[in-house]
N, C-alpha and C positions, 0 to 999 in steps of 0.2 A: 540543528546547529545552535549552538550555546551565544553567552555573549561576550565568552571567554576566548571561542574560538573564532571570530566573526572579525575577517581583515577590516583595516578602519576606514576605508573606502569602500562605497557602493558604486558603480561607473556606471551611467544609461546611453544610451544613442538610441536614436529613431531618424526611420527612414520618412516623410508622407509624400504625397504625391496631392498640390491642390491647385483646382482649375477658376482661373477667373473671378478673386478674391483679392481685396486690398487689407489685411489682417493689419497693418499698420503704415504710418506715411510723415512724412517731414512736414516741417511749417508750410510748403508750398499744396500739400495735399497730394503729392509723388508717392510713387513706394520707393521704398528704403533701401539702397543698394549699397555694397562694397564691391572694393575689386581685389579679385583672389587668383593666384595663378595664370595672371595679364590677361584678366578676361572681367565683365561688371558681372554682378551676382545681386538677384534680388537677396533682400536679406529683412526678418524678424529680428526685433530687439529683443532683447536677452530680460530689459524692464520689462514688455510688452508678456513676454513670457511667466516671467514671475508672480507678475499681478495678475494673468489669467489663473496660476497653479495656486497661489496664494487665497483668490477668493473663491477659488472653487473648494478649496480643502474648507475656511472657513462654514459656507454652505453649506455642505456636510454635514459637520460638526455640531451647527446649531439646526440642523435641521434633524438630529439624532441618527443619522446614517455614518456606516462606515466606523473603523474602528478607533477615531478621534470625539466620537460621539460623546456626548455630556462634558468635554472636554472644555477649558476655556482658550477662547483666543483673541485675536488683537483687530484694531479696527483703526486704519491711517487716514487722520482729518484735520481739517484747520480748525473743527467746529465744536472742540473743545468746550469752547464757554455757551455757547449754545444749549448745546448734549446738558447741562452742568445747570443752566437756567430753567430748561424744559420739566429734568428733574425736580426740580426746586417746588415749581409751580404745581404739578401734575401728583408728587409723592408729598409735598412739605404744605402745599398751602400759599406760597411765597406770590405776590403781587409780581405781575408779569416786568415790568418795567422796574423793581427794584431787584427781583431774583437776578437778569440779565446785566445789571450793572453791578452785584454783589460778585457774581462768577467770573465776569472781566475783570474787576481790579483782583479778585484773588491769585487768578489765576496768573494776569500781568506781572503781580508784586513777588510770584513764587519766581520769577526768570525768563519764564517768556514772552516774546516782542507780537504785538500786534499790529491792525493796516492802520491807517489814518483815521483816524477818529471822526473825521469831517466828511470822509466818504463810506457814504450808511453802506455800500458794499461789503466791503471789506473791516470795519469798523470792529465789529466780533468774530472778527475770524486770526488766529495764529497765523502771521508770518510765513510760517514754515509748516509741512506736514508733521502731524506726530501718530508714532506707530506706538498705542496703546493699548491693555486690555481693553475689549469691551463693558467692560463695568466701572471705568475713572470718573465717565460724566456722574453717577451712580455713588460712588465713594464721597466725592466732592462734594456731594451737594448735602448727602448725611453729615456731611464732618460740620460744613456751613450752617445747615438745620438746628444742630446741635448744642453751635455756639452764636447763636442768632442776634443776640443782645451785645456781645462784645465786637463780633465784626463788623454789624450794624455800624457802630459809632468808628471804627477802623475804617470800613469802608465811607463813612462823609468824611472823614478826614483826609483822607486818601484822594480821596474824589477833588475837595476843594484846595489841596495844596497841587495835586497834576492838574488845575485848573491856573493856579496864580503864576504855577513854572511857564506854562503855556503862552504867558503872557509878556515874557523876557524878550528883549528884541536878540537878530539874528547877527551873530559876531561880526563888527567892522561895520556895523549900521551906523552912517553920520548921526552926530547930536546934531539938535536945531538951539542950543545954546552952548556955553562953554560951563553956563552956570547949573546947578540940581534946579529941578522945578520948585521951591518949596510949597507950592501947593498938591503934592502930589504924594505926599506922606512919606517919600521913600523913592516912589517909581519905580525904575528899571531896577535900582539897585535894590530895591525889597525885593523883589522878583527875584534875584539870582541867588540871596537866600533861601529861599525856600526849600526844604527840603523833604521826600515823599514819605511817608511816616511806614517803617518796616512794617512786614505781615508777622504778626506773630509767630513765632518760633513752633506753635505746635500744628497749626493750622499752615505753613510752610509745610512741615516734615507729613502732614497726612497728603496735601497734593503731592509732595515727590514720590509717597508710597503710593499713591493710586497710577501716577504715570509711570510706574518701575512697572518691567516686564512680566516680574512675580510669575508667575505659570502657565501663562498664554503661550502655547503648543507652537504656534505658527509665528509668534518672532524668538523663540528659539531655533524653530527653521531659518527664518529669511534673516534675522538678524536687523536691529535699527540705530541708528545713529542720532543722536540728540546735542548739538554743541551748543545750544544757549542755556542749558541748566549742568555747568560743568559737575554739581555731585549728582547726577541722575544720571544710573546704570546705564552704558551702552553696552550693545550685544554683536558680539563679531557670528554672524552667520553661519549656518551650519551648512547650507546649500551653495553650491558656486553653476553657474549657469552660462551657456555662451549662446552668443548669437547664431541665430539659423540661419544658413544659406542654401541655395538650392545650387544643385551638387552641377548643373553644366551654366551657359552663359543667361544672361536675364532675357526673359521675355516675357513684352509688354503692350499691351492695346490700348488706345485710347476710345472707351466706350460714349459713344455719343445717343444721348437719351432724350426721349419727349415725352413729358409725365401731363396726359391728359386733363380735362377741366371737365369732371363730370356734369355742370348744372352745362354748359357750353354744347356739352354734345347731344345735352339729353333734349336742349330747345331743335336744337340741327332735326334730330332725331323725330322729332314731333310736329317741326315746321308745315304747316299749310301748302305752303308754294317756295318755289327754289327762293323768291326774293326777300323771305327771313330766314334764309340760313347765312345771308351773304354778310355780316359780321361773327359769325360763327364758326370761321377757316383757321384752320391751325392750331397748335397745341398749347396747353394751358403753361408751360415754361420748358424750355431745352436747356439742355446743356452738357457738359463731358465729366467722365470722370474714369480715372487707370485702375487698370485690373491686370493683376501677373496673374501667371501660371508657372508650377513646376514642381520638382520635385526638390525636399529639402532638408539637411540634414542636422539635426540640434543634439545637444549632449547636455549634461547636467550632472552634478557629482553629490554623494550625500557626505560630507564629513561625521562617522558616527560617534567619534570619542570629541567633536565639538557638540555636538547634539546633547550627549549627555553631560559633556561641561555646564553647557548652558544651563537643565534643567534641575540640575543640582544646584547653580549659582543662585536660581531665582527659587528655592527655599527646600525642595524636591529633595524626600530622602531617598539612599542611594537604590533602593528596591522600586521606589514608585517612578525615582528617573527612568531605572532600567522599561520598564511597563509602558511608561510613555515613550518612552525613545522607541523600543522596537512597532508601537501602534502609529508615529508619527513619520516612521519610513514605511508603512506598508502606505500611509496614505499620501507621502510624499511622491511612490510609486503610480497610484493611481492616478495622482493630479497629472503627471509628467505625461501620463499616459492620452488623458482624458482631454482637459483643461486647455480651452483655446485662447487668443486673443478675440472680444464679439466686436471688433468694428466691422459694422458693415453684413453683418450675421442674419440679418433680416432677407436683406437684398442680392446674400450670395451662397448664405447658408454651408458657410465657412464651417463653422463651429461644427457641422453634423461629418467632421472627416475623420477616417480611421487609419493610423498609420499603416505603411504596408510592411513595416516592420520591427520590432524591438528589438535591443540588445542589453541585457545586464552584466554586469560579471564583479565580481569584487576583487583588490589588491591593497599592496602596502601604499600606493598613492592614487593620484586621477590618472587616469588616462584619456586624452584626448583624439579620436580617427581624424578632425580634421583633414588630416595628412592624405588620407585615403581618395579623397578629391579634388585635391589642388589642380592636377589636370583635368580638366570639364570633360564631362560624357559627350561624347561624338555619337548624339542620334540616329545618326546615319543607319540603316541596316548592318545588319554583323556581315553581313557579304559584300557591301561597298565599303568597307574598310571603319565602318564607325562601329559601335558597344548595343545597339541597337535602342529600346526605351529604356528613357533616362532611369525610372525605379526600376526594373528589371536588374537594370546595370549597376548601378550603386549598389543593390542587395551584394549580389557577385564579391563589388568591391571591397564593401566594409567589410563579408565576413572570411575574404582572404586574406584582407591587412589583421582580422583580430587573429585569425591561425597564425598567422604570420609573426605576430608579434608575442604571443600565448607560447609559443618553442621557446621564445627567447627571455622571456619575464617568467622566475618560478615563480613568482608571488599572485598570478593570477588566477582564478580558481571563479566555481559555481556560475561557469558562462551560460545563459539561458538565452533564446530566443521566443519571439509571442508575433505570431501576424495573423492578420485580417482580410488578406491578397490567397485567393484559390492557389493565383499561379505562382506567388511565393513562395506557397504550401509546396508543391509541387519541384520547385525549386529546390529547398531543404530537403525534398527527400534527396533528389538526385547527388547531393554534396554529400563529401567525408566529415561530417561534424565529429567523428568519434572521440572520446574524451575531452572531448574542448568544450562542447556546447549542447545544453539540453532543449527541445524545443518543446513548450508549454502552451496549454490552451487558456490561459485566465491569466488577468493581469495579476493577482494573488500569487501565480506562483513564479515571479518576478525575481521577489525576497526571498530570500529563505527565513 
C-alpha cells in the first residue's frame, strides 16, 4: 500500500487481562478509577500510557534497534541547564561553577522561568518540563564555548543586575521614613531601576534553535507544548490516546506485607538458647499496599497526515518525511503493543504482560469501541446468565461492535488482528472474520 493510498487514520485497541498490579495511582497511592456505565472502573491514564510508549520507542532508537534506529529524538526535563553545564565542563573545559551559572542565565535570559534561587533544589532546574531533542544541552553549550569572552562579560552583568533587582522591596512594604535615606545612594528606588541586560540576539536565536523540535521523531509523535517562549515552535501531536479501563466493575485488594530484617533473623537463626532471640520477634516493617486485577481495554489513534505535517515543519524534505513517517508508525505500533507503565514492575512484574488481543484497522477518522463495554461483563458463567471470563468476553465483544460497525462505515478497511491467548486463537478461528479482518502472527504485520 502506497502513501497515496493509505487512509489518514491508523485506529488500535487492545484487549490485556492483568493480575495484582498497581500500573499507576492518585496522590493517596489508590489506583485510579472512573465510573462508566453506573459502575467504578479501574482505570490507566492515558499520560501513564504515553510516557511508557514514549520512552520505549526512544530506547530503541538510541539503542539502534527497530526501525527508528539512528534516528533523533526528544528527551522531557527541567535539567536543561544542568545537561548544558555538564556539557560545558566535560566537552569545553569550562570551570564547574562558572559553566553552571553561564547555562542558567542563558538559558533564563532566552524565556524560561526557573525555581527559587535560594532553594539549592530546585535553583537549576526549569519551572516547567521541556520536551526537547536530545542534543540542546549539546548545542548550547557549543554555541556558549564558542562565544566565551562576550557571554562571559554578558553573563556578570546579568548576574549582578538580577542580583541588585533582587534587592527591591515587596509592593506595599511600609517605609520607616517619609523621607529617602540619603545615605543609601538611591536605595529602593535604584533598585527598581535596574534593569536585566538582554541576551544577545544571536546567542537567543541558537537556544530557541537547539530547543525547536527540528527532527526528533518522537515529538512529532507525542507533540509538546511550550508557552514561556511564545516564538519557540509548538507541535500539535500526531498520537491521540485514551484512558484504559477494564471492561467489567473494579476490583481491588488491599495487600498487607512484612518485608523482613535480614541481620534480625539471621541472629534468631543462630541464637544459642531461646533467651537471644526474644528481641528478635517480628518483622523488620509491615505495611499495605492496593493491587487491581482485570481486564482492560485501551485505544490510541495515529494521525498520519499530522505526522508528516510535523516532520516537514521541523525542516524534513517531503521524501525523507515520507520514510520517517511510515518508520515512526511501524514503531508507534510496537510501543502500543509492547510498552507498559514500570510502577511497581519489580514487585508485580506488570511490564512482562501480553495482550490477549489486538485490533488495527485504518479510516477517514478515529474510531473509538469504548462503546462496546459500557455495560460491564457479567462473570458469572455463560449458563448462569453472565458473559462468562471477563477477556474471553470482551474479545467476543469488541470484534462484534467492529463487524458491526465495518457494514455501516465504507471508509474502513485493512482490519487486522494479532493475539498472545491460545484460546483467543481458538476463538478467531471459530468467528466469521471474512472480509473484515485479517489475523496476523507479529506485531509488524499490524501496519501495512
Amino acid at each position: 500500500m502506497t502513501a497515496d493510498t493509505r487512509s489518514p487514520f491508523l485506529s488500535l485497541h487492545l484487549l490485556e487481562t492483568l493480575v495484582a498490579v498497581l500500573p499507576v495511582r492518585d496522590e493517596n497511592g489508590q489506583p485510579k478509577t472512573l465510573v462508566y456505565g453506573g459502575v467504578e472502573r479501574h482505570m490507566i491514564t492515558s499520560q501513564a500510557r504515553r510516557r511508557a510508549e514514549r520512552v520505549h520507542t526512544r530506547h530503541r532508537a538510541n539503542a539502534g534497534i527497530g526501525p527508528l534506529k539512528g534516528r533523533s529524538m526528544g528527551i522531557r526535563t527541567r535539567e536543561w541547564a544542568l545537561l548544558t553545564a555538564a556539557e560545558l565542563e566535560s566537552a569545553h573545559g569550562w570551570d564547574k561553577e562558572q559553566a553552571l551559572s553561564t547555562a542558567r542565565a542563558v538559558i533564563e535570559a532566552s524565556g524560561l522561568k526557573f525555581g527559587d534561587p535560594a532553594k539549592r533544589t530546585v535553583a537549576n532546574l526549569t519551572k516547567v518540563l521541556i520536551f526537547a531533542p536530545t542534543d540542546t544541552g549539546v548545542r548550547i553549550a557549543a554555541h556558549i564555548a564558542a562565544h566565551a569572552e562576550e557571554l562571559g562579560e554578558w553573563r556578570d552583568a546579568y548576574l549582578a543586575a538580577q542580583k541588585a533587582t533582587a534587592k527591591k522591596p515587596r509592593r506595599g512594604a511600609a517605609k520607616k521614613t517619609e523621607e529617602p535615606d540619603a545615605g543609601r545612594e538611591g536605595g529602593a528606588e535604584q533598585s527598581a531601576t535596574v534593569t536585566l541586560p538582554p541576551l544577545p540576539k544571536a546567542t537567543r536565536d541558537a537556544v530557541l534553535l537547539a530547543l525547536a523540535p527540528r527532527d526528533a521523531v518522537d515529538i512529532a509523535l507525542y507533540g509538546r507544548f511550550l508557552a514561556e517562549i511564545a516564538d519557540s515552535p509548538n507541535v500539535d501531536g500526531a498520537v491521540q490516546t485514551s484512558h484504559a479501563f477494564t471492561v467489567h466493575p473494579a476490583e481491588q485488594i488491599e495487600d498487607f506485607y512484612a518485608a523482613a530484617d535480614d541481620a534480625k533473623l539471621d541472629r534468631k537463626r543462630n541464637a544459642l538458647s531461646f533467651l537471644d532471640t526474644a528481641d528478635d520477634a517480628g518483622a523488620g516493617m509491615t505495611g499495605y499496599q492496593s493491587l487491581i486485577s482485570g481486564t482492560f481495554y485501551r485505544h490510541a489513534v495515529l494521525d498520519r497526515e499530522q505526522l508528516r505535517t510535523n516532520l516537514r515543519r521541523a525542516g524534513m524534505a517531503r521524501e525523507e518525511a515520507e520514510e520517517a513517517a511510515v518508520a515512526a508508525e511501524q514503531e508507534f505500533v510496537n510501543a502500543f503493543v509492547e510498552a507498559f507503565p514500570e510502577a511497581k514492575k519489580n514487585s508485580t512484574a506488570s511490564t512482562g504482560s501480553l495482550p490477549a488481543l489486538v485490533l488495527a484497522f485504518e479510516g477517514e477518522r478515529p474510531y473509538n469501541y469504548a462503546a462496546a463495554f459500557q455495560n460491564p461483563v457479567d462473570e458469572n458463567p455463560e449458563g448462569g446468565g453472565g458473559e462468562g471470563a471477563a477477556g474471553q468476553a470482551a474479545v467476543r465483544r469488541l470484534l462484534r461492535h467492529h463487524l458491526f460497525v465495518s457494514k455501516r462505515r465504507r471508509d474502513l478497511r485493512s482490519g487486522r488482528v494479532l493475539t498472545y491467548a491460545p484460546e483467543i486463537a481458538d476463538l478467531l478461528e471459530e468467528a466469521d472474520l471474512t472480509g473484515s479482518v485479517d489475523v496476523v502472527d507479529f506485531i509488524e504485520d499490524l501496519t501495512p
